[in-house]
Backbone as CSV, one residue per row, in Angstrom:
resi,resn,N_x,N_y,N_z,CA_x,CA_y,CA_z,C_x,C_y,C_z
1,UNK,123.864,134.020,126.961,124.373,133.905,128.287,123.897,132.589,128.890
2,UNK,124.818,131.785,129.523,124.593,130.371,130.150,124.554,130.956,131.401
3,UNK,123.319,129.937,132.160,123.333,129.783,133.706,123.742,128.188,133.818
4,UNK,124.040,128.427,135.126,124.659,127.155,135.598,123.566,126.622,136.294
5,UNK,122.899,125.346,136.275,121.722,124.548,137.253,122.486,123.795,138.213
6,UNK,122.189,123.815,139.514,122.949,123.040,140.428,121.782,121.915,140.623
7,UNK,122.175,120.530,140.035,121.277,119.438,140.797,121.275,119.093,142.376
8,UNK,120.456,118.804,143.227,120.737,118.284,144.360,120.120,116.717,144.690
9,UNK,120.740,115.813,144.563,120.314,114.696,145.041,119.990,114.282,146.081
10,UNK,118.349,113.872,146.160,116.990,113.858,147.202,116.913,112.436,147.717
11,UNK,117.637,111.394,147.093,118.037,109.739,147.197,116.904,109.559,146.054
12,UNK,117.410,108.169,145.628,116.665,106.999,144.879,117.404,107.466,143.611
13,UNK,118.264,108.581,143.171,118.603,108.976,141.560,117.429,109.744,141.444
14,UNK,116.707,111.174,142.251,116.170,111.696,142.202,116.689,113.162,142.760
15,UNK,116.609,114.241,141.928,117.272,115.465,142.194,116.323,116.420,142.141
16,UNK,116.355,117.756,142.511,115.952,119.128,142.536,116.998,120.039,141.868
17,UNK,116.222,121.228,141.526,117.263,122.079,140.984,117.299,123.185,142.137
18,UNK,118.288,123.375,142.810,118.584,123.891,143.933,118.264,125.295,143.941
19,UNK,118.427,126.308,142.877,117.702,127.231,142.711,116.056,127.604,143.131
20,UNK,115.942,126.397,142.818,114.144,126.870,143.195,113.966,125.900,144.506
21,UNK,114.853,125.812,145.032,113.964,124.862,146.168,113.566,126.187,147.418
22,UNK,113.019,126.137,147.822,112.582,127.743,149.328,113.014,127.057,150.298
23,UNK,112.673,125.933,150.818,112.393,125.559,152.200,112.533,123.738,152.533
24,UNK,113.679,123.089,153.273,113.671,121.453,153.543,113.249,121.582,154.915
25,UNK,111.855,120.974,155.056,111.380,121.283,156.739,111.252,119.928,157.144
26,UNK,111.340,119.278,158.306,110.424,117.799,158.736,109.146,117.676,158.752
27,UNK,108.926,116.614,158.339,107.523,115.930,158.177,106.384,115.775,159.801
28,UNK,107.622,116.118,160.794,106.958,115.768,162.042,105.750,117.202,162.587
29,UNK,106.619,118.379,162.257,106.162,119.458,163.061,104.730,119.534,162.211
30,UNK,104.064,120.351,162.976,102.769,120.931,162.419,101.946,121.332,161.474
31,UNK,103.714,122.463,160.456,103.554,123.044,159.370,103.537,121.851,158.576
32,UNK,104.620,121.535,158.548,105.078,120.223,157.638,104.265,119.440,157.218
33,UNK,103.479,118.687,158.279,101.796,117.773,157.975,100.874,118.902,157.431
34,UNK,100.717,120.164,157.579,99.744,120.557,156.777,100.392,121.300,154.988
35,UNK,101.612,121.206,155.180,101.594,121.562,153.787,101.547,120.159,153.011
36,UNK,101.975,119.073,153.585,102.149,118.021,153.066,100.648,118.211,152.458
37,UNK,99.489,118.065,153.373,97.765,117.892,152.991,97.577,118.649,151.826
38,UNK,98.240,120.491,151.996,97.504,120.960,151.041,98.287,120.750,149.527
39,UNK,99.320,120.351,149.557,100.102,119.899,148.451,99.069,118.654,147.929
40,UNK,98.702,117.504,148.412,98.221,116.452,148.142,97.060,116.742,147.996
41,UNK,96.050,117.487,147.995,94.761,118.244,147.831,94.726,119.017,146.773
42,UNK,95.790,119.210,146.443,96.088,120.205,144.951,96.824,119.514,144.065
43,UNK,97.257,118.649,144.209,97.706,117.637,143.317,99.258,118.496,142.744
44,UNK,100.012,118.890,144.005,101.252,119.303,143.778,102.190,118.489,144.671
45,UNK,101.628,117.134,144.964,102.601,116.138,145.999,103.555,115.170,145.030
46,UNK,104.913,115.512,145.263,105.911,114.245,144.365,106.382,113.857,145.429
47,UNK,105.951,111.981,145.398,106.338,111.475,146.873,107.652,110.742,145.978
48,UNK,109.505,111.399,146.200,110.401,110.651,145.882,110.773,109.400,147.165
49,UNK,110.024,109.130,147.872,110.629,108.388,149.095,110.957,106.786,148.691
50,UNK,110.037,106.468,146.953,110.451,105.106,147.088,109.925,103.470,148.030
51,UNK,108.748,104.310,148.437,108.166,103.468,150.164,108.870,103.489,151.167
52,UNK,110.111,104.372,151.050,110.293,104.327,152.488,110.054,105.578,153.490
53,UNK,110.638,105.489,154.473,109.814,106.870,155.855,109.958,107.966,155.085
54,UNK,109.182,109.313,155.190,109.171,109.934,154.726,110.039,111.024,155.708
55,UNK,111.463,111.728,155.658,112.239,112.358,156.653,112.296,113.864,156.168
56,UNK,112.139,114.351,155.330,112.111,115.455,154.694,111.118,115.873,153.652
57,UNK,110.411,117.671,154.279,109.697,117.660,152.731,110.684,118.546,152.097
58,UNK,110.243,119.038,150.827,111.080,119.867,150.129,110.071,121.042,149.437
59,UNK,110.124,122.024,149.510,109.449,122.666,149.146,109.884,123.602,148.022
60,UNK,109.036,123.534,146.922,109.728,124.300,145.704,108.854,125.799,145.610
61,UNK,109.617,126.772,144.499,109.023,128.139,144.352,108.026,127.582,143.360
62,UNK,107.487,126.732,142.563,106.576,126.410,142.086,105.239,125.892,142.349
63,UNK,105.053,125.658,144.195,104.560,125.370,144.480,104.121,123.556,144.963
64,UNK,105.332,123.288,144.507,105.282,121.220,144.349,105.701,121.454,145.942
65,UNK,105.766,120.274,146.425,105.794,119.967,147.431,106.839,118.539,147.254
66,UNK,107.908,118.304,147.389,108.482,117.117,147.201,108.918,116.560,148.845
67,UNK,108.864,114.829,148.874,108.720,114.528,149.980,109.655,113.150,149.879
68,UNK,111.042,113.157,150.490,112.406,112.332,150.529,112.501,111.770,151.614
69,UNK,112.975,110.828,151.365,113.661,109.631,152.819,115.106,110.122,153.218
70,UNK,115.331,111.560,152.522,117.064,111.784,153.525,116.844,112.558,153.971
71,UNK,117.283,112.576,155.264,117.654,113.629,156.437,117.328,115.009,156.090
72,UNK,116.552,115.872,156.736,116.858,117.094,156.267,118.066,117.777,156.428
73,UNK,119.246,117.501,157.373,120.399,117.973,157.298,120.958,117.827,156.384
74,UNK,120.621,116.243,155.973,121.748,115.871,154.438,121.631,116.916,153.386
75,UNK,120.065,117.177,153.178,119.781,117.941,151.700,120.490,119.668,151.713
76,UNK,119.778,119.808,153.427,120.150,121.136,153.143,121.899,121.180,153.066
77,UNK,122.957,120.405,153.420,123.958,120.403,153.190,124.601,120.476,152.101
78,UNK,123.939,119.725,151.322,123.862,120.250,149.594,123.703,121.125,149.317
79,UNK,122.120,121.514,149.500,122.265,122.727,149.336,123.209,123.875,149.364
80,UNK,123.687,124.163,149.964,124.879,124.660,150.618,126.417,124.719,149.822
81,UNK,126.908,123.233,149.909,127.780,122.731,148.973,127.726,123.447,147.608
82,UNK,126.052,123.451,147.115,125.832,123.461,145.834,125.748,124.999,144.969
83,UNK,125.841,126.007,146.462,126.314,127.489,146.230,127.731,128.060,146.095
C-alpha cells in the first residue's frame, strides 16, 4: 500500500512534509520565543531562513522546531492546498 507525502515549500528550495507539521505560529508572541529557546537548547532548531527575518516557526510532531522567512499565512495556505 502507497501513501502519498505532500511536500510544502518553507522558501529557499526547502520543504516539510505536511503530514507531520502540528503547528505554523509567529516568532513575535510569547510562545513562539520560548519554543524557539527550548528547541535551540535541545538541539532540535533547523533555522531554513537563509539570514533572513525570521516570520514563521514551524513546528513538527517530531519535535524539530523549523524556523522560515515566509509568512505564516503563506505556509499555512499550503498547508491547506496540500489536503
Amino acid at each position: 500500500m502507497s501513501t502519498k507525502t505532500s511536500l510544502i515549500n518553507i522558501g529557499f528550495g526547502n520543504a516539510v512534509v505536511a503530514e507531520r507539521v502540528i503547528a505554523v505560529i509567529t516568532p513575535l508572541s510569547a510562545s513562539g520565543k520560548r519554543i524557539r529557546e527550548e528547541a535551540k537548547d535541545n538541539n532540535l532548531l533547523i533555522d531554513a531562513t537563509h539570514g533572513r527575518k525570521t516570520r514563521a516557526i514551524v513546528v513538527m510532531d517530531s519535535s524539530h522546531v523549523i524556523l522560515s522567512a515566509m509568512q505564516p499565512e503563506t505556509i499555512a495556505g499550503r498547508l491547506n492546498n496540500a489536503e
